[in-house]
Each structure stands twice: as structure tokens, then as C-alpha cells.
C-alpha positions in Angstrom: -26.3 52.2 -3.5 -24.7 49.1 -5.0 -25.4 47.6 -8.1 -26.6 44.1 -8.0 -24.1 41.6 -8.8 -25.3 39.9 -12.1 -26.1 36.3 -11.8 -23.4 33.5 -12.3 -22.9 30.2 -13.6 -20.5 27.1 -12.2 -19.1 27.2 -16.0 -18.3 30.5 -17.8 -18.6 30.7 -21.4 -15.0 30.8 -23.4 -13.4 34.5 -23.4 -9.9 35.9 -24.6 -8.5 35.9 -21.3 -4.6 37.0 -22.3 -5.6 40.5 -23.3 -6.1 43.8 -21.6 -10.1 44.7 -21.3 -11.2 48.5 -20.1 -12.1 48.3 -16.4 -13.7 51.9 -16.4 -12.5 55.4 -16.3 -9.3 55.8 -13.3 -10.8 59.3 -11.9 -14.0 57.3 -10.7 -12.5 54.7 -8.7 -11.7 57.2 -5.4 -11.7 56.1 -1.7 -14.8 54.0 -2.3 -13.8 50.3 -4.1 -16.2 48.8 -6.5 -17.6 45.3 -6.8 -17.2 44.8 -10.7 -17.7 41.1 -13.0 -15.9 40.5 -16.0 -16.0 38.0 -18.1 -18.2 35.6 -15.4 -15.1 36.6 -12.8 -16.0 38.8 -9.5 -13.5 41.2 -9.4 -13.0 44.3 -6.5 -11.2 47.5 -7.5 -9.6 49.4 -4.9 -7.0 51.7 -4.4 -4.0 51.2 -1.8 -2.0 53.3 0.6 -0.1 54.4 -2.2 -3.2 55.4 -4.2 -1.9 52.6 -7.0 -5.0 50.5 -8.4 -5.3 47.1 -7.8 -7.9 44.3 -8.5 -8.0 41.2 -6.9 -10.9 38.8 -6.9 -13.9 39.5 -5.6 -15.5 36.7 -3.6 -14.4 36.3 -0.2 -13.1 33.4 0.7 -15.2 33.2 4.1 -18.8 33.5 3.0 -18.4 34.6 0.0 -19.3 38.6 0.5 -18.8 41.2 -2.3 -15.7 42.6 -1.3 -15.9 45.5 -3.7 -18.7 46.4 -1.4 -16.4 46.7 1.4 -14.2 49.9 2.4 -10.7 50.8 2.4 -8.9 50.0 6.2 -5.1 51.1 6.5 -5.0 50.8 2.4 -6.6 46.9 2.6 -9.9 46.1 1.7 -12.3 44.8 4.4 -14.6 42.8 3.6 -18.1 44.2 4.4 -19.4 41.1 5.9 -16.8 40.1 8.8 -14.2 42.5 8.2 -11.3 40.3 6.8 -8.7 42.4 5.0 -6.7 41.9 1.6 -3.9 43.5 0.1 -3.7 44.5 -3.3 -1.9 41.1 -3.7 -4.8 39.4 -2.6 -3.3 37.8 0.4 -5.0 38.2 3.5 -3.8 40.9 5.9 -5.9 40.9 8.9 -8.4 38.7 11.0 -10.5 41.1 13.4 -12.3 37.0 15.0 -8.1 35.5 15.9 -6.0 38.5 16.3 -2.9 37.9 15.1 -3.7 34.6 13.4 -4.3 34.9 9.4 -6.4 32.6 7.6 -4.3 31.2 4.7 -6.6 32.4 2.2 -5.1 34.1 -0.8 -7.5 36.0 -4.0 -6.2 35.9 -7.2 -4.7 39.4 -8.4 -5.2 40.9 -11.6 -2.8 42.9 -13.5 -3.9 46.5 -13.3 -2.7 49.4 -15.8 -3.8 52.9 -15.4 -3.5 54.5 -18.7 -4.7 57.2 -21.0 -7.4 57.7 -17.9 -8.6 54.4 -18.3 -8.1 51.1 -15.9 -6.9 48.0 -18.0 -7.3 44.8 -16.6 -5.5 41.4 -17.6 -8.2 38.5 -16.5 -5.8 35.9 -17.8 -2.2 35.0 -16.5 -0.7 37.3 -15.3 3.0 36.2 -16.1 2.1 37.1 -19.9 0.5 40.9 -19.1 2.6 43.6 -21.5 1.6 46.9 -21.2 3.0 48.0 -24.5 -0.1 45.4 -25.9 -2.4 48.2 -24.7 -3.9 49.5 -27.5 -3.1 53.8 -28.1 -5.6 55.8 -26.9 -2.9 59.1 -25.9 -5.8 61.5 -27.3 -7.5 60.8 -24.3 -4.2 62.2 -22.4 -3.5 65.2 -25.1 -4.7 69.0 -23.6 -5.3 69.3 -27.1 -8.6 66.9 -27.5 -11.4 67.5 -24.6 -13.4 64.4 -24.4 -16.8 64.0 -23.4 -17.4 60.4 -21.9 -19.7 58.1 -19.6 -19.8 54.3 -19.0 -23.3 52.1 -18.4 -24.0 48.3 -18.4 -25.9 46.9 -20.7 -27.8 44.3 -22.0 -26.5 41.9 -24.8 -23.6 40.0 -25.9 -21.0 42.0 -26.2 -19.7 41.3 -29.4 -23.0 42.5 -30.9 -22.1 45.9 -29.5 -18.7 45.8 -31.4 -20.3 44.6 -34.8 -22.7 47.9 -34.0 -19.5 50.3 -34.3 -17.9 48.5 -37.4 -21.4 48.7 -39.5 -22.0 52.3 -39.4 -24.4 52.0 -42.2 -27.2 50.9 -39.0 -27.1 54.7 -38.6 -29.7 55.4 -41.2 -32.1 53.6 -39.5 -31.7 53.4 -36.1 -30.5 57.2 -35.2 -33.0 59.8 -37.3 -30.1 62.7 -36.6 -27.5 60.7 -38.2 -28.5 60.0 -41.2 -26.3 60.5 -43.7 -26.1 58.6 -47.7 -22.3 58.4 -46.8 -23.3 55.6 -44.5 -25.5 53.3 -46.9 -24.5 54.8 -50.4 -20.9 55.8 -50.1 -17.8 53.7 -50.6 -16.9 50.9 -48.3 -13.7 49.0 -47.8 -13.2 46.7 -45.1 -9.9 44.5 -44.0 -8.0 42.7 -41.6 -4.0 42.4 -40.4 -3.1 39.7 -37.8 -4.5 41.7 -34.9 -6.9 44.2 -35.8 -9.7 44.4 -37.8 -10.9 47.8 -39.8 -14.5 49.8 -41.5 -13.7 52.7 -43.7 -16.7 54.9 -45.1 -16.2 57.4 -47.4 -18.4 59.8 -49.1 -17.1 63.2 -51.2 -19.2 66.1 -52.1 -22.4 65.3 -50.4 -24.7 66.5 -46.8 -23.3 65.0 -43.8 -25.8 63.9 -41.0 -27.9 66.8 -39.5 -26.5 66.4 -35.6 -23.0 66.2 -36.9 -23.4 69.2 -39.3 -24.3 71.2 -36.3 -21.4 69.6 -34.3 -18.7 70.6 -36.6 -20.4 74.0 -37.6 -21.4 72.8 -41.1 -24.9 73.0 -42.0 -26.5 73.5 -45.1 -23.0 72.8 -46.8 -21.8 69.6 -48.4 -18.7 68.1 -46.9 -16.4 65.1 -47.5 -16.8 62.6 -45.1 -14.1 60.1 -43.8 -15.1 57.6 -41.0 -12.4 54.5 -40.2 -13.1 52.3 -37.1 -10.3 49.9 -35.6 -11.2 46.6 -34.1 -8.9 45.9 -31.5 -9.4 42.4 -29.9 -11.0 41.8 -28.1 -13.5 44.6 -28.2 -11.9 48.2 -27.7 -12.3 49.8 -30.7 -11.3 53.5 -32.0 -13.4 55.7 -34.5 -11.7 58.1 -36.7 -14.9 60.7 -37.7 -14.1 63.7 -39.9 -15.3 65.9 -42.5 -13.8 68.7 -44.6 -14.6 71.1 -47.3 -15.1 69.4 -50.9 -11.2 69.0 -51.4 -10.1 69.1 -47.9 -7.3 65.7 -47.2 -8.0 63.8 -44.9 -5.3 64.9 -42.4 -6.8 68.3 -42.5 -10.3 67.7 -42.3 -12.2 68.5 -38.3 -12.2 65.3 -36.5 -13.8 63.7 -33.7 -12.3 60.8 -31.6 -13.9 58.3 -30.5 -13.0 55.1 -28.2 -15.7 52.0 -27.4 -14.9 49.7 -25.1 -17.2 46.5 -24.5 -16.2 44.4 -22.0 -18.1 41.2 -21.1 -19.8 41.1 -17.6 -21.6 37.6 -18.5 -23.0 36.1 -21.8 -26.1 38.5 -21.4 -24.4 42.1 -20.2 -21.8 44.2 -21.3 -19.5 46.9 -19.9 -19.8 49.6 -21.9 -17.1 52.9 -21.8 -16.8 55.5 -24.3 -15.3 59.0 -24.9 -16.0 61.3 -28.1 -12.9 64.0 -28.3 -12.4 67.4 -30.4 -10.0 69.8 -30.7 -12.0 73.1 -30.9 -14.4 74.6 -28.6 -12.5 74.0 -25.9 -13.5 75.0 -22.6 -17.3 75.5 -23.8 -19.1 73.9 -20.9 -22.6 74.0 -22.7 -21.4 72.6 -26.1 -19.4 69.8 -24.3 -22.9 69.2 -22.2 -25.1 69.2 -25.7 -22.8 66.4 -27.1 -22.6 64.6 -24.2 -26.3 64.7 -23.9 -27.1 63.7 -27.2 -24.5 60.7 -27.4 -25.8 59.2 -24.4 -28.8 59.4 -26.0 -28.0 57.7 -28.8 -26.4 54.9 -27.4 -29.2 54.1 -24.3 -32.2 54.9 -26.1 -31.9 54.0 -29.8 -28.5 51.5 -29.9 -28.8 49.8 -26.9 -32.9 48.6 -27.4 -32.7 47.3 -30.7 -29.2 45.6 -29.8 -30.9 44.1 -26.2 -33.6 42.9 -28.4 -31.5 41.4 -31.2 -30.2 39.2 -28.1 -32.9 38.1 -26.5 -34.0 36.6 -29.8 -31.3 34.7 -30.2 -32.2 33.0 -27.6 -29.1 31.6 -26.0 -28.0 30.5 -29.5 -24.8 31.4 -30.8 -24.1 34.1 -34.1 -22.5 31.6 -36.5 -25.4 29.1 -35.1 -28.4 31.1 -36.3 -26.8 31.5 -40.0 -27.3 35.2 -40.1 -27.4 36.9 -43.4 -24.5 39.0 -44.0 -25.1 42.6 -45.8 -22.2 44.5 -47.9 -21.8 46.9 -44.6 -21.1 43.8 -42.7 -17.3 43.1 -43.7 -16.1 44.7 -40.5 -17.7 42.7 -37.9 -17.4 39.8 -39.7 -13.7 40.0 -39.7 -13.7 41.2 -35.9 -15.6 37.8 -35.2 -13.1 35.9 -36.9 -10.3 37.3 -35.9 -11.5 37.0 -32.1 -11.9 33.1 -32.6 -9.1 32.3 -34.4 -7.4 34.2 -31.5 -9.4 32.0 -28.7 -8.6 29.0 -30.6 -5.0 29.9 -30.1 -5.0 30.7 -26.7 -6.7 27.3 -25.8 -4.5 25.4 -27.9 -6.7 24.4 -30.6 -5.4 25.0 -34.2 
């Protein structure tokens, strides 16, 4: 069953388009393509003959069919309407209605990178893709780390769900098994280079949230707590969690790994793909299920409603329009948000 495509305007909003955005997790797109939007564009992923990934765009040029919806035909993708295929190129391959004649209908391609199990996707021009600009996610690669993972749409700008990572003091009050004085009393420092934007937490000595106690084997003893998230634009970002033994260094405290990715679909929805990693317990089926379990959890049923909400009450109106009041946990997204506009600015041509 196919998700609906999300409705789409003649004019798309403005978007860092010369960047690489997470397209979803490479093990998932198989012999079946997908019909994927983002940022306003229909895009269809699809694998080849050669089993490489490609995207192209996803309209047909005839009548204007999903092609993601379509199937894989001598490693083309046939439209599911009338059975035009395309290449991973986009150009069209074969016409089942004129035999050998080919319409001279070309789709745009995307740049397509599969790394650290992840599809990247460049949705601006293509000429200026650079792989080494993909931000470093080798964990995800490392037998080392296992990850649990899972990716969803939802509702909401996406930037909102990047501020959501970089404030972690919204923990205290929108999880109940994560609260933790590290996130609301501890010390903060937030800051910025040219490309990335960071939130560091810290909190020494103290009781770490209940569901992460039990993660890490901790309860009932106080731990230090480091947590540093990295904004990369324009909205992957990477969570450092760890916690140690009163004493511990950082460097030796148990970690877990995190990577969110929010890529737009439209204004309103969001691509959403995330992994939490650790390097201990590996191979147990039924602990890797718990955590999955309760970080889905987390993010469908107590992030994503209150985030959903926040946008539909904003009513179509822009963040820096509504003159929101900005907290002492809010340095992080704050930056983020600046940093991504200056960067949009600069990409239009606009100083």
C-alpha cells in the first residue's frame, strides 16, 4: 500500500537546496522503488541493473503518474500508468504505445550517495554535489556500535523538530522517563562555527533519567552526565549521550549515539530517520527491541504531538514572525536557525 503523495503547491517555500538531505535507510529501498517528496520536489528511488541507487524526478512527464509507484523493467523504471521507462539518468528508455520511437522527455536526476547505510540526496545542482560534504556518521558502519533505528513522516515544520534535539531541557516535561535536573539545572553552553551549530549539557554527581539509568545499567547511582548535539545544516544532527561514574572523563564514560535526520517533505511534514547506537550488549535481541520500543515511543507519542501542535498554531506564520520568547536552553536552535538563513541567503545571492 502506497502512501499518499502529500499535497503540492505551484511555488515551493525557500530551502537549502546545495546540500546533502537523508533520503532513508539504503537496506529498505530493494526491488520495489518508492515515490518520495522533498522539499515540495516528487522524487522516485529506484535501484538499477547494477543495484546502484538512483533518484530521478518523480512526475511523469505523460500524465503526470507517481513513478515511484511503478516497478523495476530491465533495471528502468516503468511508469505504473502507461508503462514508459526511465533510466537512472532520467532519460526515457522505452515507449510500449510507438515501439522504437522515444518521446524526448527527460526527468531531472538527483545526485544519490549511499553511505554509512543511509541514502543522501543532493536536490540542488548537481554540478556542485561533494560527497566528502556529507556529514560523518561511520558509527553507523562500525561492528563495534549496533544501532537501533526506524524512520516515520511527520507532521510540522521541520526545523521545529531540529530545535527539539538541540533544547534537551524539553525532556523534563514532555518525556516523564527522562527526566533528569542535568537537563533544566545543569550547565549549558551553546555555540556556533561557520557550518555547524552545537548544545552541550552537563551535570556531575547527580541521578540520571530513570529510562536511561536502566539503559546503561545504572540505577539508584549518581553518574556524570555529558550530552553534546551537532547541528549540521541543514537538519542532520548527531547526539553525543554518555554518563560515567562521579570522576569518570568523558572519553571513558558509556555512550549512546544518536543521528536525527529531518528532511522537509513540504512546509507542513517532515522526513524523519533516526538511529540510537551502543557498544555493549551486543547481539541481545530483547534489549535492542526494549530500546527500540521505547524511543519510538518517545518520539511518536510524546515529541511528535506537542511539536504537530506547536505548528498548527502557528498558523502558516513564520518563527521569527510570531516573536517567540527565547529561554536560556534555547541558544542551540537559535543558532541552527541562523546559521541555516544566512546559508539560504547565500545560496540565493542575497548578502
Amino acid at each position: 500500500m502506497h502512501r499518499a503523495i502529500p499535497k503540492l503547491t505551484a511555488t515551493p517555500a525557500t530551502y537549502l537546496r546545495n546540500c546533502w538531505y537523508v533520503a532513508g535507510w539504503a537496506d529498505e529501498l530493494g526491488d520495489t522503488p518508492q515515490a518520495k517528496v522533498f522539499l515540495e520536489q516528487p522524487v522516485a528511488l529506484f535501484r538499477d541493473a547494477d543495484g546502484i541507487a538512483r533518484a530521478i524526478g518523480g512526475r511523469c512527464p505523460h500524465r503526470f503518474a507517481a513513478l515511484g509507484n511503478g516497478q523495476i523493467v530491465d533495471g528502468a523504471l516503468a511508469c505504473p500508468y502507461h508503462g514508459l521507462r526511465f533510466d537512472g539518468a532520467g532519460q526515457c528508455v522505452h515507449n510500449p504505445h510507438q515501439g522504437d520511437a522515444l518521446p524526448k522527455a527527460a526527468l531531472p536526476a538527483y545526485p544519490l550517495v549511499e553511505r554509512y547505510r543511509l541514502l543522501w540526496i543532493w536536490m540542488g545542482d548537481a554540478s556542485k554535489a561533494d560527497g566528502t560534504l556529507i556529514p560523518d556518521f561511520q558509527w553507523l558502519d562500525d561492528p563495534a556500535w549496533e544501532a537501533v533505528r526506524g524512520q516515520t513522516v511527520a507532521e510540522g515544520h521541520y526545523e521545529l523538530y531540529s530545535d527539539n534535539i538541540l533544547d534537551l531541557s524539553h525532556a523534563n516535561f514532555v518525556h516523564p522517563a527522562l527526566v533528569a535536573s542535568a537537563f533544566t539545572e545543569g550547565e549549558r553552553k551553546f555555540w556556533q562555527d561557520e557550518q555547524h551549530a552545537y548544545s552541550r549539557y552537563t551535570q556531575r554527581d547527580d541521578y540520571i533519567s530513570p529510562a536511561l539509568a536502566a539503559v546503561l545499567g545504572v540505577d539508584g547511582r549518581k553518574q556524570d552526565f555529558f550530552g553534546e548535539v551537532t547541528w549540521n545544516p541543514p537538519a542532520t544532527l548527531y547526539f553525543d549521550y554518555r554518563a560515567g561514574e562521579p570522576g569518570t572523563p568523558v572519553e571513558q564514560m558509556t555512550a549512546l549515539r544518536s543521528i536525527h535526520a529531518f528532511t522537509p517533505e513540504t512546509p507542513d511534514t517532515t522526513h524523519y530517520i533516526w538511529a540510537t547506537a551502543r557498544d555493549y550488549a551486543l547481539g541481545d535481541a530483547d534489549f535492542s527491541d526494549n530500546l527500540r520500543a521505547a524511543l519510538a515511543f518517545a518520539f511518536e507519542h510524546e515529541d511528535l504531538p506537542v511539536i504537530r501542535d506547536a505548528h498548527r498554531l502557528m498558523a502558516g506564520k513564520s518563527f521569527w514572525e510570531l516573536e517567540p520568547l527565547v529561554l536560556s536552553g534555547d541558544g542551540g536552535g537559535i543558532r541552527a536557525r541562523r546559521l541555516l538563513q544566512k546559508m539560504i541567503r547565500a545560496e540565493a545571492g542575497e548578502t
